[in-house]
LOLO-754925 format. One record per residue (C-alpha): x, y, z; residue number from 1. Coordinates in Angstrom, 2 decimals, always signed. Example, Ala and Ser with C-alpha at 12.3 -4.5 7.8 and 13.67 -1.06 7.14 Angstrom:
<nodes>
u; v; w; pos
+12.30; -4.50; +7.80; 1
+13.67; -1.06; +7.14; 2
</nodes>
This chain:
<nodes>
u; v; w; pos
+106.07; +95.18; +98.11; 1
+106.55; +92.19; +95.99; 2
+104.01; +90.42; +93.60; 3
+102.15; +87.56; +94.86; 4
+103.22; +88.25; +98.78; 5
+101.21; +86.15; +101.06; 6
+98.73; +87.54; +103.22; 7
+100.12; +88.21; +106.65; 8
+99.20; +90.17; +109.76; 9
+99.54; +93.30; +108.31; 10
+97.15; +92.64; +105.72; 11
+94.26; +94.67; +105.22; 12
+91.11; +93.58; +105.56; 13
+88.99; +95.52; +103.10; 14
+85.36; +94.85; +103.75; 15
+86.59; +96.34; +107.21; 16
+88.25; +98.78; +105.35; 17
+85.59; +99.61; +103.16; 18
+82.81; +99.94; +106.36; 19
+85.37; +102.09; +108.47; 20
+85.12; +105.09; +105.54; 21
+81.20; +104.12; +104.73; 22
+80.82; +105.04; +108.97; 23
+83.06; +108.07; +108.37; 24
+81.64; +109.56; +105.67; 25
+79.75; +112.22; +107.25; 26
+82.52; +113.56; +109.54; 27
+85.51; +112.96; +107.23; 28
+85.41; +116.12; +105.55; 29
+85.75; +118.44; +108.69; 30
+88.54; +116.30; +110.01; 31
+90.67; +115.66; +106.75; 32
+93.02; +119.17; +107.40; 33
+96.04; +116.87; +106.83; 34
+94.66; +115.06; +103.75; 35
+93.44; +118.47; +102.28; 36
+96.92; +120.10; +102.38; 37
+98.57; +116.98; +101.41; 38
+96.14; +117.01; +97.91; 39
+96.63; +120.86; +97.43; 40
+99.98; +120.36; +97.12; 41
+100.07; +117.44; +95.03; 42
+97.89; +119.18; +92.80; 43
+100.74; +122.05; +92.19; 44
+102.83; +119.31; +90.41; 45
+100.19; +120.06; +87.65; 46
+101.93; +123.31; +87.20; 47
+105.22; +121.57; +86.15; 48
+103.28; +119.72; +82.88; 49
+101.74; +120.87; +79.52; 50
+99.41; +117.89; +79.85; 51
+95.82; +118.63; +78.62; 52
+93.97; +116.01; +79.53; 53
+90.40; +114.45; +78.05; 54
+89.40; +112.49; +80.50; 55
+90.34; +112.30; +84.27; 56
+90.43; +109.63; +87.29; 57
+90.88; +110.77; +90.26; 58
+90.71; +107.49; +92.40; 59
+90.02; +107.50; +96.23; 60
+88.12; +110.92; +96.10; 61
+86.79; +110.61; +99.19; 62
+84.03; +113.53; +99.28; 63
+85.16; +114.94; +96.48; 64
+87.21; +118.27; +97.11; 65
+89.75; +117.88; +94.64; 66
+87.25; +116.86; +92.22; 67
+86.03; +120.38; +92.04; 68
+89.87; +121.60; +91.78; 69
+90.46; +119.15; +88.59; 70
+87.48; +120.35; +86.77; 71
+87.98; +124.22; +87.10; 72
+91.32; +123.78; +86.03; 73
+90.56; +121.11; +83.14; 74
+86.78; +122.93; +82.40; 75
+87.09; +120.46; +79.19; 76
+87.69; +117.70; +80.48; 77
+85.95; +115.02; +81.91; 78
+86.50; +114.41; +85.40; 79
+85.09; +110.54; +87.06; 80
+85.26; +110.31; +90.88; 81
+85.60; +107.09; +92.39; 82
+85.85; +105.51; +96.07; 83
+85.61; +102.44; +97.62; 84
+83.02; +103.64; +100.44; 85
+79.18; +104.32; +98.01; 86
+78.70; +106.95; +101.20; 87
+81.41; +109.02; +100.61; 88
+80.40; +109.53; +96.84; 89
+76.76; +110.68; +98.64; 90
+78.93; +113.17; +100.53; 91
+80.18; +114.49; +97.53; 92
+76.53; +114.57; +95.80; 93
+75.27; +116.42; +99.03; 94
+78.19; +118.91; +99.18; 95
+79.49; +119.96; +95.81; 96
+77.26; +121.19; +93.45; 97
+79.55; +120.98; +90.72; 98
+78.86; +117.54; +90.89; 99
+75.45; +117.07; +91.00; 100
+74.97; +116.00; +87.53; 101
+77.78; +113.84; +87.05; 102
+78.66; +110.16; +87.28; 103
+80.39; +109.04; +90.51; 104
+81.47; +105.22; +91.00; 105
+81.88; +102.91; +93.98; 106
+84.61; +100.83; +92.97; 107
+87.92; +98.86; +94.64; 108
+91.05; +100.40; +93.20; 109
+92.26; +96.41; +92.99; 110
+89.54; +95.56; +90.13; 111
+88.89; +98.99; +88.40; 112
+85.43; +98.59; +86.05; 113
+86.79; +99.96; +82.81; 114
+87.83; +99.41; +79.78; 115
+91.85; +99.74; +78.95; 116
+93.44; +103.19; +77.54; 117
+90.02; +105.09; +79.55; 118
+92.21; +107.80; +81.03; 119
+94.66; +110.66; +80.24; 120
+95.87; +111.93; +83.79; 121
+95.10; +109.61; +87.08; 122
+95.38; +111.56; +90.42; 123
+95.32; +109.83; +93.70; 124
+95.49; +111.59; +96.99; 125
+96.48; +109.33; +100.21; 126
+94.83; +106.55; +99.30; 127
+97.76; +103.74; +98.13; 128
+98.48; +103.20; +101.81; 129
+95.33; +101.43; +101.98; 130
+95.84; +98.82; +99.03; 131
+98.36; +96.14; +100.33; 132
+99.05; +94.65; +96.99; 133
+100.37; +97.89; +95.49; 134
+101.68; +95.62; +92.33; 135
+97.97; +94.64; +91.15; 136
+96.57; +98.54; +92.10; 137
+99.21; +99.92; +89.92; 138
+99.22; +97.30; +87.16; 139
+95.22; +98.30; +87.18; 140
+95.64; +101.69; +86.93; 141
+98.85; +101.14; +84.18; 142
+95.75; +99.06; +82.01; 143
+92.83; +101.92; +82.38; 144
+95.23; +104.69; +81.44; 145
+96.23; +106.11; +77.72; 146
+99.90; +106.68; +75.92; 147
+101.62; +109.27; +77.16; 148
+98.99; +109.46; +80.43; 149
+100.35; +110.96; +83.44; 150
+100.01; +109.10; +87.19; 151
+99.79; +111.55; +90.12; 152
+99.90; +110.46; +93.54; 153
+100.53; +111.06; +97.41; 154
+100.56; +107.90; +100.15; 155
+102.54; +107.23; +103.50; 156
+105.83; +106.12; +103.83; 157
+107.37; +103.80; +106.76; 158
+108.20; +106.98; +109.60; 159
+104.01; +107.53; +109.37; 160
+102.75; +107.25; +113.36; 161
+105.74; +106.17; +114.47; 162
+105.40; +107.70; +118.04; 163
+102.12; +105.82; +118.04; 164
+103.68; +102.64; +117.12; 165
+106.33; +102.90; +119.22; 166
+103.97; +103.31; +122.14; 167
+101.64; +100.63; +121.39; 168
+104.77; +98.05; +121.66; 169
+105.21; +99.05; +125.18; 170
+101.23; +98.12; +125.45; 171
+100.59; +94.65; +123.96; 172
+102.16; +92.70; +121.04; 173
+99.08; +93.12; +118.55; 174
+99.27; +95.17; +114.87; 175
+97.97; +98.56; +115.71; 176
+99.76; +100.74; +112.98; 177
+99.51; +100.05; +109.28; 178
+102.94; +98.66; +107.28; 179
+103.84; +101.52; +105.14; 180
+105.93; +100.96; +101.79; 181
+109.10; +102.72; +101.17; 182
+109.72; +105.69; +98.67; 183
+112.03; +103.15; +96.50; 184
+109.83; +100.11; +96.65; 185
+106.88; +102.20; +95.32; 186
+109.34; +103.48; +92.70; 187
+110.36; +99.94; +91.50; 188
+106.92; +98.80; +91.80; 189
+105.77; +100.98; +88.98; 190
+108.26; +99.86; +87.14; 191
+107.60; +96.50; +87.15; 192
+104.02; +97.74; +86.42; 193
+105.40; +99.29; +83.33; 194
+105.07; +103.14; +83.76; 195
+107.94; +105.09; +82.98; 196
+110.07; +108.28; +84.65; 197
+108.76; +107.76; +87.71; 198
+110.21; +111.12; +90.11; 199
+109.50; +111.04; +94.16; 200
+110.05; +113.01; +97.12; 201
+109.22; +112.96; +100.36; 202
+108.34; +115.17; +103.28; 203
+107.53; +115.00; +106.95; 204
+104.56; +116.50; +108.49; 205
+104.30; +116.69; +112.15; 206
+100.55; +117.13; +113.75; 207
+100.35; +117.79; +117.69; 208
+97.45; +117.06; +119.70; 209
+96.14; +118.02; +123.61; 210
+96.01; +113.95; +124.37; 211
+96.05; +111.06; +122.61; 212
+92.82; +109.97; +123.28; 213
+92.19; +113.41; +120.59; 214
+95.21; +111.65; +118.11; 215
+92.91; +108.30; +118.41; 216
+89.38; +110.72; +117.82; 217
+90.90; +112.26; +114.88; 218
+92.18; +109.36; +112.68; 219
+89.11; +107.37; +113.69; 220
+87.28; +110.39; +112.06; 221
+88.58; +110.01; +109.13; 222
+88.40; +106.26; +109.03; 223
+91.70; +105.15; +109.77; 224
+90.76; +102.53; +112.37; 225
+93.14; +99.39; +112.38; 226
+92.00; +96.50; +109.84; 227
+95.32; +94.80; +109.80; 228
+95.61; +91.02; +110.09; 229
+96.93; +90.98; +113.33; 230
+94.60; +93.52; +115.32; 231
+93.60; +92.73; +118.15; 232
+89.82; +91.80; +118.15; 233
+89.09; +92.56; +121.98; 234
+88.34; +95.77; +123.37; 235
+90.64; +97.94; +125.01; 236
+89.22; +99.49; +128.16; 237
+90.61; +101.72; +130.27; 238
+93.82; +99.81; +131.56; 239
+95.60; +99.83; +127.75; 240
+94.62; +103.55; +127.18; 241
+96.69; +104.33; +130.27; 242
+99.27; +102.63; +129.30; 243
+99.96; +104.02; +126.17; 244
+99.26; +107.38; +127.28; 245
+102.46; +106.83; +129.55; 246
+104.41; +104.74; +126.82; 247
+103.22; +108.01; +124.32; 248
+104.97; +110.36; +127.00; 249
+108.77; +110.14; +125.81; 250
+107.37; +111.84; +122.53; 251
+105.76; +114.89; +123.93; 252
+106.71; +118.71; +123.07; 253
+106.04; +121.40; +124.88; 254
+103.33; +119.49; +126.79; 255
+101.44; +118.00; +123.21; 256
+101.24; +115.11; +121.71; 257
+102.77; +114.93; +118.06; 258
+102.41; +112.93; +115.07; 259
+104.95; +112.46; +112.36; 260
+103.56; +111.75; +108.82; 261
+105.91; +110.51; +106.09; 262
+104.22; +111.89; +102.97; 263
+105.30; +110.69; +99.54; 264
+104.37; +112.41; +96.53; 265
+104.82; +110.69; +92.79; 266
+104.28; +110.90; +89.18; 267
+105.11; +108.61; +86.94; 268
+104.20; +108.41; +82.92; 269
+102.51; +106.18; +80.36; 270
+104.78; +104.91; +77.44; 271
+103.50; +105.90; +73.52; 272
+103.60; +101.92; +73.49; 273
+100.48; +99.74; +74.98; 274
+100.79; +96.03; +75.02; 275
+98.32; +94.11; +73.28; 276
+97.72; +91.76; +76.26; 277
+96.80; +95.37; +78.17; 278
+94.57; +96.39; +75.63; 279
+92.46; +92.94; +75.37; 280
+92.48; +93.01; +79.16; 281
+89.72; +95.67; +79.39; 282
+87.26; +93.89; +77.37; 283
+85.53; +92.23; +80.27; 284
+85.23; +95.10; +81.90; 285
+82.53; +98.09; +81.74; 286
+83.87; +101.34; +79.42; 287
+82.89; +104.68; +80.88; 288
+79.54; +105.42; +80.78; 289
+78.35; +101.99; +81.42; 290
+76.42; +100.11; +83.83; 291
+78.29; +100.15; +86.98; 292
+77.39; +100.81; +90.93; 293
+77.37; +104.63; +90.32; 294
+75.63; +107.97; +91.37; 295
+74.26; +108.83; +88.49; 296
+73.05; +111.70; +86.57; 297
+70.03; +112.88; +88.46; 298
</nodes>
């Protein structure tokens, strides 16, 4: 994705965005089985560094799962949770009592609210593919992050929903599937971002389902409705279901309905060198332990 692209129909509306995982807050944690595997086994890369971190983002935490995994295996360090949707951090309040008594903050990955050089390790489970200006979000997360600090992510690539796609085309000529960035794109964009060694890989995941109408149920669960540009903003009735239930039909196997999920996993480093212009960009923003939209310390 290039710097300074102009907003087009696959753009992402986020205070759409942010109200689709505020509504599926309550619900997202039963239906996430895809997003849960996905984050265990980004969190095995950890066994391939020496890193000790101080101090740990993980960014997009939804309701806070692999929050609990980063602190028992860094019991030192300090571990910050934040998401975009203030009812997902509840979730996490409500259900893990490991963090009951510790900061949680509502914040756009776009505009983080810290200072520069916050951060030694910065993990990130599926939620790039939801930031369509992947240059600022990783520039952002470049600026909050110390020497030598390690980047650990997960997102969609471009095969993600394709049978869905594909069947949707055969219904109506509106955006129903979000653009999804390539493994090499996302690789030169943290480049230009100024991280270092970045190493992917990929893998496909296939999910099958009775219907689709239980495909549509379960990513609308989690909160993946469509807030692209060029959705269409009628309802769909009866009529369209149909029809992509028969355009869906080419894809079946063995009777069920499948999925395909492109899943991209990446880490990428921190040089020992921080620009000076990185370093004097924090100083507008709030250090850790500030005053910021947060769950507090009850």
């Amino acid at each position: 994705m290039s710097e300074g692209r102009d907003r087009d129909e696959f753009s992402l509306d986020r205070r759409q965005l942010r109200a689709a995982f505020e509504g599926a807050a309550r619900g997202y944690d039963a239906s996430a089985v895809l997003q849960r595997e996905i984050g265990a086994r980004l969190l095995e890369r950890l066994g391939l560094t020496t890193l000790q971190p101080a101090r740990i983002l993980d960014i997009g935490c939804g309701p806070g799962r692999q929050l609990v995994t980063l602190s028992k295996r860094y019991p030192r360090a300090q571990v910050l949770g934040v998401d975009l949707a203030m009812s997902m951090l509840a979730a996490t309040r409500r259900a893990r009592d490991w963090f009951r008594r510790r900061p949680l903050v509502c914040a756009d990955a776009l505009q983080l609210p810290f200072a520069a050089t916050c951060f030694d390790l910065v993990y990130s489970n599926l939620m790039l593919q939801w930031c369509d200006d992947l240059d600022q979000v990783f520039r952002e997360l470049r600026r909050v992050m110390r020497t030598h600090g390690l980047l650990l992510f997960s997102t969609f690539g471009p095969d993600t929903l394709k049978e869905l796609r594909s069947a949707w085309r055969a219904v109506d000529s509106f955006n129903h599937v979000n653009r999804f960035i390539d493994m090499h794109d996302i690789g030169d964009t943290l480049l230009r971002a100024g991280f270092v060694e970045p190493v992917m890989d990929m893998e496909h995941i296939t999910l099958t389902y009775e219907d689709v109408q239980a495909l549509m149920h379960d990513l609308k669960s989690i909160g993946a409705h469509n807030v692209t540009g060029g959705r269409s903003r009628g309802l769909g009735g009866r009529g369209r279901l149909r029809k992509l239930t028969q355009a869906y039909g080419r894809f079946h196997r063995d009777g069920r309905v499948p999925a395909t999920y492109e899943v991209i996993y990446g880490t990428a480093w921190t040089p020992a060198y921080i620009p000076a212009d990185l370093l004097t960009a924090g100083e507008t923003q709030t250090a850790m332990g500030g005053n910021l939209q947060t769950l507090g310390v009850n």
